[in-house]
Wavefront OBJ file of the C-alpha trace (Angstrom):
o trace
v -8.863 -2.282 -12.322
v -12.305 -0.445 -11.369
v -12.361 2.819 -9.693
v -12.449 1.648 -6.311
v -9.363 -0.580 -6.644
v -7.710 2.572 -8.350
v -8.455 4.586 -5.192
v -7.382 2.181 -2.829
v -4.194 1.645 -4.468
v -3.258 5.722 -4.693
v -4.487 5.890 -1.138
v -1.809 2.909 -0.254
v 0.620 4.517 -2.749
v 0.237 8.192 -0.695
v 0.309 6.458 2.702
v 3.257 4.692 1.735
v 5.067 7.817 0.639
v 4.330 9.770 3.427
v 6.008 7.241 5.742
v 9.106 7.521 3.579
v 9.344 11.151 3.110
v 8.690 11.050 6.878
v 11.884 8.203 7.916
v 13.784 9.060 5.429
v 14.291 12.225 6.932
v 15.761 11.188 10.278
v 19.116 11.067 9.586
v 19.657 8.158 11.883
v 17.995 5.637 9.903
v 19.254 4.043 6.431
v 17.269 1.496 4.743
v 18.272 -2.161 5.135
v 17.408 -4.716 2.183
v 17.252 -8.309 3.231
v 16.510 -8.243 6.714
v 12.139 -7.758 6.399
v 10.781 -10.386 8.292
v 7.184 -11.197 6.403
v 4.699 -8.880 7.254
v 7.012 -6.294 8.908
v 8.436 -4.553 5.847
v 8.832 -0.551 5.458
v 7.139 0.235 2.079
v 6.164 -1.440 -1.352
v 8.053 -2.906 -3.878
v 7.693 -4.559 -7.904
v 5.639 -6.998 -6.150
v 3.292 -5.230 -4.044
v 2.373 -1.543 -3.185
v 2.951 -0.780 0.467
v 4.420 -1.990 3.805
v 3.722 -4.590 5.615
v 3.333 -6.548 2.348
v 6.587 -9.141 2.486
v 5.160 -12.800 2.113
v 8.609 -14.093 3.388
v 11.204 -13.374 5.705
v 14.478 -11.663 4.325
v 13.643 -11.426 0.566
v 16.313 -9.385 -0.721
v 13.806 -6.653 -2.564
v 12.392 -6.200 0.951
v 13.885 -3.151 3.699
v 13.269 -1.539 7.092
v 14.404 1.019 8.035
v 17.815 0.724 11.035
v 19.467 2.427 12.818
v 22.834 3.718 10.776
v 25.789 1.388 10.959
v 23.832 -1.379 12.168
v 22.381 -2.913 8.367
v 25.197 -5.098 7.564
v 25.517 -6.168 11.572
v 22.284 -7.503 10.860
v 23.236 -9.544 7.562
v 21.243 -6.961 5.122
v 22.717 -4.830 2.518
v 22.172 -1.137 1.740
v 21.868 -1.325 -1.439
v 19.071 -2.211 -3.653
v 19.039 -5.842 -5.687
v 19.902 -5.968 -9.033
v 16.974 -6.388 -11.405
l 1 2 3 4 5 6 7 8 9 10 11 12 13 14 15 16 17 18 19 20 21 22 23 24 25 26 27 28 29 30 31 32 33 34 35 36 37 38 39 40 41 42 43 44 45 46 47 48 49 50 51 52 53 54 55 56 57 58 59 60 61 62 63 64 65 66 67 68 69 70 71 72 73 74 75 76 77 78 79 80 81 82 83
């Protein structure tokens, strides 16, 4: 990785963080795994660094962030995968 790739990932990384910190904080949101359509998820995971990253709908490594109560409604889990 060259320098510019290495700043353009820790920019992605600190975007990324700030939008958790940031939703994460509203206590009327919980994070939903499985229900990411592709394109639309909330932050970065093993596979890639930031949101908006999901290659496929509903991957189960993938979240958004709902509204509270409303994740399994939806057919997601709030829980994390197992590795």
């Amino acid at each position: 990785m060259n320098k510019r790739q290495a700043l353009i990932a820790a920019a992605l990384a600190t975007v990324c963080a700030a939008q958790v910190g940031t939703a994460a904080a509203a206590d009327d949101k919980e994070k939903c795994y499985g229900v990411a359509k592709a394109g639309q998820n909330d932050c970065g995971t093993s596979a890639h660094s930031c949101a908006g990253q999901a290659k496929a709908d509903n991957e189960p490594d993938e979240w958004k962030f709902v509204a509270k109560g409303t994740c399994e409604k939806a057919g997601g889990k709030t829980t994390p995968p197992a590795k």
